[in-house]
C-alpha positions as CSV (number, residue, x, y, z in Angstrom):
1,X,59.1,103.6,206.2
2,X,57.5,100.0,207.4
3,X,57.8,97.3,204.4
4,X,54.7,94.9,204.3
5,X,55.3,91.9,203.6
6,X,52.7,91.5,201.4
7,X,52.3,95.0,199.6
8,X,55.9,95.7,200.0
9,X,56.2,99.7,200.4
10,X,52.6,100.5,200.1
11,X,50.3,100.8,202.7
12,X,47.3,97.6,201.8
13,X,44.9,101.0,201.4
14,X,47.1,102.1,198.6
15,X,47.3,98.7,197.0
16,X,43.8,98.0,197.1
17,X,43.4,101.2,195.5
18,X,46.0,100.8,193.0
19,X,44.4,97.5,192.1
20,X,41.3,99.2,190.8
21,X,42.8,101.9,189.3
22,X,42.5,103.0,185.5
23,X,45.5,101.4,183.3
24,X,48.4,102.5,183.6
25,X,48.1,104.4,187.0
26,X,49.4,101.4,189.3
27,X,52.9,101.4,187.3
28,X,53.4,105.1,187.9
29,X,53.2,104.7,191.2
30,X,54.9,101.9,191.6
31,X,57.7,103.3,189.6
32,X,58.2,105.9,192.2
33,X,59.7,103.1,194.5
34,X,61.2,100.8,191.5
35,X,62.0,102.9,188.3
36,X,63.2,100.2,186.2
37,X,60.0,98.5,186.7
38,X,58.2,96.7,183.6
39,X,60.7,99.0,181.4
40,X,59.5,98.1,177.6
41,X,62.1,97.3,175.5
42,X,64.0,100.7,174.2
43,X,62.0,102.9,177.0
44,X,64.3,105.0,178.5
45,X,63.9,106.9,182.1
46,X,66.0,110.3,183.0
47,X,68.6,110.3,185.3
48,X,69.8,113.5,186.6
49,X,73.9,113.7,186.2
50,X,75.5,115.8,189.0
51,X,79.1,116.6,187.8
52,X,82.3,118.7,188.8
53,X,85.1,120.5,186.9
54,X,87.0,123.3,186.0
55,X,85.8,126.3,184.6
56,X,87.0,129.9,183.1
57,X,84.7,132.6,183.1
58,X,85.3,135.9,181.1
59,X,83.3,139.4,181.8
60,X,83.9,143.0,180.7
61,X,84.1,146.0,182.5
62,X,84.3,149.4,181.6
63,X,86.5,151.5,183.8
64,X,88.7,154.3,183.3
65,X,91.9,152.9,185.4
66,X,92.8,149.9,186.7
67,X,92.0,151.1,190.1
68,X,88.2,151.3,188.9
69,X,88.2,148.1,186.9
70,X,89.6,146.5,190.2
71,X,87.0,148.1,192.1
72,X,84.1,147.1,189.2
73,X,85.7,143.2,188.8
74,X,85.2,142.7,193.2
75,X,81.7,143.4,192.4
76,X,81.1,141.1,189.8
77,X,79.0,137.9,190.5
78,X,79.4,134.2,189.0
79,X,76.1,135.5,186.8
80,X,78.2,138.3,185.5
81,X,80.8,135.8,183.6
82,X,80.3,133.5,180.6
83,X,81.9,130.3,181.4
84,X,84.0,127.6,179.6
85,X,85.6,124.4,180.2
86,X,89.1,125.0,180.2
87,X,90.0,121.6,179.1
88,X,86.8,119.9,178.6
89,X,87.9,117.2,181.9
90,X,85.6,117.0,184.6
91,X,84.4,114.8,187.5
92,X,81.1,113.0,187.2
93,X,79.7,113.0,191.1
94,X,76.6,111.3,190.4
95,X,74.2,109.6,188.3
96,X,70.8,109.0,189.4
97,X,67.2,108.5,188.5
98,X,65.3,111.6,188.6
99,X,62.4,110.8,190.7
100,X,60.6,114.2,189.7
C-alpha cells in the first residue's frame, strides 16, 4: 500500500470524500487503519484473544465389549467430547484488535 504524504493511507479521492461525509463516518474509517483513534475517555474497542492450552475431553459410548467401544471411541471426533481445562494454565498466543 502507497502512504501519501499528505492523506497518509487513503487515497486524496477517499479523503476528499471522507471530508464531506455525514458525522461520524470519517472516524470509522479512519479507525480501520488506527483503532485507537480519538478513543473517548472509558470507550473500549474488542480485541480478539488467540490462546493455547491443555485440554481433557470426556464422551460416552455405548458398546457391548471393549473391542466395540474401541472400535466406537476411533470414530469419535473432537465435536463428540465435552472439554475441560485440566488445570486452568494456558498460553496466551495473541492479543489483537479485531478489525471486523
Amino acid at each position: 500500500m502507497a502512504i501519501d504524504p499528505i492523506t497518509g493511507p487513503l487515497s486524496r479521492t477517499e479523503f476528499a470524500e471522507l471530508v464531506s461525509a455525514p458525522h461520524g463516518e470519517a472516524k470509522k474509517v479512519i479507525r480501520k487503519y488506527d483503532p485507537y483513534y480519538r478513543l473517548e475517555p472509558g470507550e473500549k474497542i474488542r480485541f480478539v484473544v488467540e490462546a493455547r492450552g491443555r485440554l481433557v475431553g470426556r464422551a460416552f459410548v455405548q458398546a457391548n465389549s471393549q473391542a466395540e467401544a474401541d472400535k466406537l471411541a476411533d470414530a469419535l471426533c473432537d465435536a463428540d467430547f465435552d472439554w475441560h481445562s485440566s488445570d486452568n494454565s494456558f498460553d496466551i498466543i495473541s492479543v489483537e484488535v479485531d478489525t471486523l
